[in-house]
C-alpha positions in Angstrom: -10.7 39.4 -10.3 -10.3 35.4 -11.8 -9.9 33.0 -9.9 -6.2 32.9 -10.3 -5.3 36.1 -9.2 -7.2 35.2 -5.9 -6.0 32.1 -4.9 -2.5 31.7 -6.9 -1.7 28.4 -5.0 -5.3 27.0 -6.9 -3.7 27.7 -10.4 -0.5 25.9 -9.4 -2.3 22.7 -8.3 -4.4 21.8 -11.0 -1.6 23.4 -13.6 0.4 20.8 -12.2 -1.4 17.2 -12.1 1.6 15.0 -11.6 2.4 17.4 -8.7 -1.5 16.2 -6.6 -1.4 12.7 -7.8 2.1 11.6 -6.9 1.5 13.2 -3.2 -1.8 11.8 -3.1 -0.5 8.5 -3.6 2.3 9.2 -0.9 0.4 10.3 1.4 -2.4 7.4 1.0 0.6 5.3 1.0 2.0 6.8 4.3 -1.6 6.7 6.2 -2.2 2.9 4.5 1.1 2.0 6.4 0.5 3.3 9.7 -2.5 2.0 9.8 -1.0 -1.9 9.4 1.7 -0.5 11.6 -1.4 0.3 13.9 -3.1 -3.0 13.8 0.2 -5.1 14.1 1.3 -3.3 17.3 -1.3 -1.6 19.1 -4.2 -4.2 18.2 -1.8 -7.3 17.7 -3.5 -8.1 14.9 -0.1 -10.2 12.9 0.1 -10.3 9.5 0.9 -13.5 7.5 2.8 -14.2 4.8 1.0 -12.3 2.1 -0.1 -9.6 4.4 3.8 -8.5 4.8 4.1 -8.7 0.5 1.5 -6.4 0.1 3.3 -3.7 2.2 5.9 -3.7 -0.2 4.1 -1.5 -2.8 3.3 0.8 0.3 7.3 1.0 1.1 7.9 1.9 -2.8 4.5 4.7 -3.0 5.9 6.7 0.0 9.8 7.6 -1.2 8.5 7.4 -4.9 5.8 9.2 -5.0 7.2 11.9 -2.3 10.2 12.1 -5.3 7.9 11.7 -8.0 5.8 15.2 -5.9 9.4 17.3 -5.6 10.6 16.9 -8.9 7.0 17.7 -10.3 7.4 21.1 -8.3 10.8 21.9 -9.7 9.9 21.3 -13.4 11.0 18.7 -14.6 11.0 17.0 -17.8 7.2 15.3 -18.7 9.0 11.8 -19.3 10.4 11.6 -16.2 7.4 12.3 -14.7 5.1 9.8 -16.7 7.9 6.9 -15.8 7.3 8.2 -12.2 3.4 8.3 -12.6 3.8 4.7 -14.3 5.7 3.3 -11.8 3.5 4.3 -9.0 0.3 2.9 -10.9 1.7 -0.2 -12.0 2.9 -1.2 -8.6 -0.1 -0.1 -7.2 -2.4 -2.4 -9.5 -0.4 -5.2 -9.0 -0.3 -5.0 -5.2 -4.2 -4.9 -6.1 -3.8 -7.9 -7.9 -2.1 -9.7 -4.7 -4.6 -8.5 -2.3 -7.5 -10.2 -4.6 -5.4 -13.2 -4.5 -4.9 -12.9 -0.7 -9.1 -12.1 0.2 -9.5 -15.3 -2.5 -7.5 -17.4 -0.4 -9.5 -16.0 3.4 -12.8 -17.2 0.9 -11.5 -20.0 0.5 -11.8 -19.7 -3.9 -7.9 -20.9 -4.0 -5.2 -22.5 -2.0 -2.7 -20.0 -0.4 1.0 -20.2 -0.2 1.9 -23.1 2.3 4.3 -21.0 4.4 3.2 -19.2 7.5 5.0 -16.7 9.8 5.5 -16.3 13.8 8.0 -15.4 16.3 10.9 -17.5 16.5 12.8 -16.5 19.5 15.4 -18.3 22.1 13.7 -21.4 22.3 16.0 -22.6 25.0 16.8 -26.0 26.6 15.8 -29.4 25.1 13.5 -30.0 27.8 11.1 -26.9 27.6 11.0 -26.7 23.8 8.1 -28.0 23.6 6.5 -26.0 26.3 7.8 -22.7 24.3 6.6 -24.2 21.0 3.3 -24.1 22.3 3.4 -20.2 23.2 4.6 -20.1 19.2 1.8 -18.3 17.4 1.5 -18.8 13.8 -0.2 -16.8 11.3 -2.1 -17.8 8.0 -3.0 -16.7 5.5 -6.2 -18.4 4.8 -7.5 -17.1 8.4 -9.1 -13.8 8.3 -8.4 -11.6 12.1 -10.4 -8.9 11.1 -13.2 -8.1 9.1 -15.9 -4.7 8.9 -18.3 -4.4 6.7 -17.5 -7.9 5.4 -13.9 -7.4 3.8 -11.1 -8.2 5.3 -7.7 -6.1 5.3 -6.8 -7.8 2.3 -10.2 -6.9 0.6 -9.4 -3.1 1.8 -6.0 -3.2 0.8 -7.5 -4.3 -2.9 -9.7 -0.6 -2.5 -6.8 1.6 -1.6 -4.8 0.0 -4.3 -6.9 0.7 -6.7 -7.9 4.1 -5.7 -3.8 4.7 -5.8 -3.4 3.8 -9.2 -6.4 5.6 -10.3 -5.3 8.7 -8.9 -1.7 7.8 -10.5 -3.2 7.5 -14.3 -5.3 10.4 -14.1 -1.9 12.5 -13.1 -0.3 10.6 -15.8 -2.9 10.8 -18.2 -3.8 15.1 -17.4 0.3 15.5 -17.2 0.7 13.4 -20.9 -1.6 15.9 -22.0 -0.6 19.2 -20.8 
């Protein structure tokens, strides 16, 4: 008995590379979000400027690569896949790309974008604005809230990116050769 005929699912899986990578990225994509989701709300940890630009990558991997995933499963045409696979890897490198710039800018190797981000509510009468401007918190980009092991989100974000778009070229690259 071969491996195939005792595990059919096994067989279907690697026979199908564009199939693992494009979930794998949706799914990293899906945990990478709700843990930012995590740290914003349960840990009030805000995010600045660039923190909220590098989720947008994460908001194209989940719908994309879940589409990329079913479409893989129905059979359908390599090219479409590969532009799917491409997609997901390009968008994933450069949302690598802005999460260097963004742990450059926390280290203090650039300048960052000048604009910053914070609640602006009711601010209500003229004579407590000030008093309510002071409750205003702003977020920026150059300060870092939370570090382990030395990198900050945006020097984790950089990993997971990269680990995304590696795991998109080697579908693209196993499913261009199949």
């Amino acid at each position: 008995m071969t491996l195939a005929t005792a595990n059919p699912l096994s067989t279907r899986n690697t026979a199908n590379p564009a199939l693992t990578a494009s979930a794998a990225v949706a799914v990293i994509a899906a945990a990478t979000l709700a843990g930012a989701w995590f740290f914003q709300l349960v840990l009030e940890i805000l995010p600045c400027p660039l923190c909220l630009e590098q989720r947008y990558a994460y908001y194209l991997a989940v719908p994309l690569g879940a589409l990329v995933a079913f479409v893989a499963a129905k059979g359908a045409p390599r090219p479409l896949l590969l532009a799917g696979l491409a997609v997901l890897a390009l968008a994933a490198l450069v949302n690598a790309g802005l999460g260097a710039y963004h742990a450059g800018v926390e280290w203090g190797f650039w300048q960052g974008p000048t604009d910053c981000t914070g609640p602006v509510g009711n601010l209500g009468s003229a004579g407590t604005l000030l008093q309510r401007l002071d409750t205003v918190k702003v977020i920026r980009c150059d300060e870092v809230q939370w570090r382990f092991l030395g990198l900050s989100l945006a020097g984790y974000n950089v990993l997971i990116s990269l680990l995304m778009a590696a795991i998109a070229a080697w579908g693209f690259s196993r499913t261009a050769r199949a």
